[in-house]
C-alpha positions as CSV (number, residue, x, y, z in Angstrom):
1,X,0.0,0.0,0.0
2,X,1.6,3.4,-1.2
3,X,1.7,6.0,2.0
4,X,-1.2,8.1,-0.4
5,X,-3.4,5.1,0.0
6,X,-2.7,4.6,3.8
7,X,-3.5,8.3,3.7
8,X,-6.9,8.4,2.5
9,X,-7.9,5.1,4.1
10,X,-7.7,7.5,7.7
11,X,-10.7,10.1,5.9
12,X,-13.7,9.6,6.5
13,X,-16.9,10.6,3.9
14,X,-18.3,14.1,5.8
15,X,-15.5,15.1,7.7
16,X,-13.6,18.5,7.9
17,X,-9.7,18.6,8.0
18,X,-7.1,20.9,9.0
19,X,-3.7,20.4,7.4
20,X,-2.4,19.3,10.8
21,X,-5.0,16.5,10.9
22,X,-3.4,14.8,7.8
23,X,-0.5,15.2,9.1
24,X,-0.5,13.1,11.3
25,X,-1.3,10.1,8.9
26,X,1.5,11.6,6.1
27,X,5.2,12.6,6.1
28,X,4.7,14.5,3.0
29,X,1.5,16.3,3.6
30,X,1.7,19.0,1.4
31,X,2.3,16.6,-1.5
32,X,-0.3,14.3,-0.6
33,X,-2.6,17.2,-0.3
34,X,-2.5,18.4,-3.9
35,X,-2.7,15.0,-5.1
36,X,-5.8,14.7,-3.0
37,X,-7.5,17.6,-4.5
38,X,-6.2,17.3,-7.6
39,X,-8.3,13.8,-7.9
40,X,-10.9,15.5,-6.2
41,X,-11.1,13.6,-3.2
42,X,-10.5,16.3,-0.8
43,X,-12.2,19.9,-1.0
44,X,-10.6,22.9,-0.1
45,X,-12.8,25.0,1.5
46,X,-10.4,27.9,2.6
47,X,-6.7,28.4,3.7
48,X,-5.5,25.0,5.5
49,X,-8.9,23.3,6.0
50,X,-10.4,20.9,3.8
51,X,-13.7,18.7,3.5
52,X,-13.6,14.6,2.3
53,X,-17.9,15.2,0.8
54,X,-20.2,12.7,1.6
55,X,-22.2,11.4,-1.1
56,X,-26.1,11.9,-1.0
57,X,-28.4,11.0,-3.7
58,X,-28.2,14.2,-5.2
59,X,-24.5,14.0,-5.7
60,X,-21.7,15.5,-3.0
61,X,-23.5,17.0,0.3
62,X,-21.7,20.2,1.9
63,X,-20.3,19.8,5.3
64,X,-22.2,19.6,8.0
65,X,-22.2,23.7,9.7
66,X,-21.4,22.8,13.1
67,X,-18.3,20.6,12.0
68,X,-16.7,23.3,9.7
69,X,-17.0,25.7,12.6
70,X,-15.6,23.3,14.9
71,X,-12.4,22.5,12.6
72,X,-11.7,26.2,12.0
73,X,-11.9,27.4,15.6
74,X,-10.5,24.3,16.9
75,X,-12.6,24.4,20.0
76,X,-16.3,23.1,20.3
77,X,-17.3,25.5,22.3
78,X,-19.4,28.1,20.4
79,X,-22.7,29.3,19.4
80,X,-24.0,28.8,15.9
81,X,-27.3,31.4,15.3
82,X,-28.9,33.4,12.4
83,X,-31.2,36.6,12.8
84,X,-33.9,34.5,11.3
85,X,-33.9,33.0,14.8
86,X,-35.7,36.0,15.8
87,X,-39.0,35.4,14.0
88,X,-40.1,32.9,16.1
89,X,-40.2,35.3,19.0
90,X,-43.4,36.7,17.8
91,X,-42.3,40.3,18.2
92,X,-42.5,41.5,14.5
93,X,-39.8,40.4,13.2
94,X,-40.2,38.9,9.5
95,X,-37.0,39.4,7.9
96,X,-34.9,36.4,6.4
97,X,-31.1,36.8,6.5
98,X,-27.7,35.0,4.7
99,X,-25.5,35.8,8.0
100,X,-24.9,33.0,10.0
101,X,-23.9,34.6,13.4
102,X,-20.9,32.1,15.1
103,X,-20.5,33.3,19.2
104,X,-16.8,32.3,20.3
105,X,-14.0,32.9,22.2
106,X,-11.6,32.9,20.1
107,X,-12.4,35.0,16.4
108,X,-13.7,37.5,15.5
109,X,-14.4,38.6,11.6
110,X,-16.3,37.5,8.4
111,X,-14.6,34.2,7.3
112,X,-15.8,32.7,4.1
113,X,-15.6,28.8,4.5
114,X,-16.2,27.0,1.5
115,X,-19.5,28.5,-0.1
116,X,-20.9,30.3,3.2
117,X,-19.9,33.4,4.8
118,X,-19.9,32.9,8.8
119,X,-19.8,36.1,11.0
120,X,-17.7,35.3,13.8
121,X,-17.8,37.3,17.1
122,X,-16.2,37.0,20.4
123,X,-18.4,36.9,23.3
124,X,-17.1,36.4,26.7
125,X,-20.6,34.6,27.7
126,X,-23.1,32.3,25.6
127,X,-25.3,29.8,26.2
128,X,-24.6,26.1,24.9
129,X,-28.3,26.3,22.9
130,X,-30.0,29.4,22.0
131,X,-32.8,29.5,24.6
132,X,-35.9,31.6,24.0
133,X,-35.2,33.9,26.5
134,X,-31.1,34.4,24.9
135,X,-33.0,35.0,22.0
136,X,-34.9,38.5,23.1
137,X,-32.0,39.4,24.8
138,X,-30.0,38.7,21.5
139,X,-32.1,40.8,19.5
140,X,-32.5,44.2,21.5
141,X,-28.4,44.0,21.7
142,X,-28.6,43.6,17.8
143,X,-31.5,46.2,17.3
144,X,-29.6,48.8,15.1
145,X,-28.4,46.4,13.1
146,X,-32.5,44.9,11.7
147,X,-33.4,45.9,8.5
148,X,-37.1,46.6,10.1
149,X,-38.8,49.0,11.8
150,X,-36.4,49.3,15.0
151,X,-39.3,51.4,17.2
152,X,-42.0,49.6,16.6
153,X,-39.9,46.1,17.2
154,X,-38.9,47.4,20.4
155,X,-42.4,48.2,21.8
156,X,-43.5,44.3,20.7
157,X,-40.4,43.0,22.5
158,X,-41.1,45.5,25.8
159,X,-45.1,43.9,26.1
160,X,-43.7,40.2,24.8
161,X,-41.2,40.4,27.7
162,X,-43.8,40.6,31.0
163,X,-45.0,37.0,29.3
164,X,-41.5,35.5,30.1
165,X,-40.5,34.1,33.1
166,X,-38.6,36.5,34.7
167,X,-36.5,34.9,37.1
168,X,-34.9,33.0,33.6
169,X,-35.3,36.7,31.3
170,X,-33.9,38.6,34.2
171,X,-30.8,36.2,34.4
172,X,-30.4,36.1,30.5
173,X,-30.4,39.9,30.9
174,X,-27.2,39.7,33.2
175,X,-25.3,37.0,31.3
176,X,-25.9,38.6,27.7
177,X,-27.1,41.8,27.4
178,X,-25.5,44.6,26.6
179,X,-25.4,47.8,28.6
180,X,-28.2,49.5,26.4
181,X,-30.2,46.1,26.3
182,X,-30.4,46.0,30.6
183,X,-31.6,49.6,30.6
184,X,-34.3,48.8,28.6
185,X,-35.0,45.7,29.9
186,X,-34.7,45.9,33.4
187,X,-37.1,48.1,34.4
188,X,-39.7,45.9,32.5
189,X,-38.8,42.8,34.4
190,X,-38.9,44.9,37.8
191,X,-42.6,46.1,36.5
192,X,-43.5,42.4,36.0
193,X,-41.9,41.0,39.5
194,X,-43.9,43.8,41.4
195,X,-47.3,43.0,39.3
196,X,-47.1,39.2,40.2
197,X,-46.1,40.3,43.9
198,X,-49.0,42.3,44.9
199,X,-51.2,39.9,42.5
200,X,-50.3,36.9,45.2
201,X,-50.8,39.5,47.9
202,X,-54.8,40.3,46.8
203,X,-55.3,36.5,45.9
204,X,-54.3,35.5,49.5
């Protein structure tokens, strides 16, 4: 078996690979790596990561989202979200957007990685799953940059808010929000812990 062969027998169908992974498996990487994409074999989806497709019935399938961020940041903890998320909210929002928003430690920037643009941002704090409540909090921090009616958006997420629970809203406020997004915020969840209050009060 030539070392190319004992090369590719390592990839597997669906996987992304930095150069350093193949390395590992060849003492002439960079040689076996053009030979690779020359036979088309390997993708190259941008500067030292590249992609063995998986075949689907409608010929080679892209690689999966969350494994092509995980390969470029070499860390699995981050936060894949779009500003479509925001529709399901019920606040207004109606928009459909291209950016797919990836919250991370480590870059920050527009990286193109194969055919899709990721925005990357680095956030010191972000949940493992986008929860509902991340989600409002999210949005109000990203207001200005909605192609919608801003005002009006903000006045639907202000009454939405009093129908969260606010112990879990308030905490979301303190782990993600911005400055501006817990000025506007908190006073609305302070508003809805003093309703409930004196509403137990009357009912006992």
């Amino acid at each position: 078996m030539s070392r190319l062969e004992d090369l590719k027998r390592h990839l597997v169908r669906g996987r992304v690979y930095r150069r350093a992974d193949l390395a590992q498996w060849s003492k002439s990487v960079d040689r076996h790596l053009d030979e690779l994409l020359a036979a088309g074999i390997l993708k190259k989806l941008s500067h030292g990561l590249y992609y063995y497709p998986k075949k689907s019935v409608f010929g080679e399938a892209p690689p999966d989202e969350r494994e092509l961020v995980k390969s470029f940041l070499k860390d699995e903890r981050f936060l894949l979200t779009s500003p479509n998320a925001y529709n399901a909210l019920g606040v207004g929002t109606t928009q459909l957007y291209n950016t797919r928003v990836v919250y991370n430690h480590k870059r920050h920037g527009d990286f193109r990685l194969g055919n899709r643009t990721f925005r990357f941002q680095v956030k010191p704090h972000f949940p493992s799953q986008p929860t509902t409540e991340f989600l409002l909090v999210d949005l109000v921090n990203n207001l200005d940059e909605l192609a919608e009616d801003k005002e009006a958006i903000l006045s639907n997420v202000l009454a939405k808010a009093v129908d969260f629970n606010p112990v879990k809203l308030r905490q979301s406020v303190r782990d993600y929000g911005n400055a501006k997004t817990r000025k506007l915020l908190m006073p609305v969840l302070k508003d809805a812990t003093s309703t409930a209050s004196n509403g137990r009060r009357l009912s006992a």
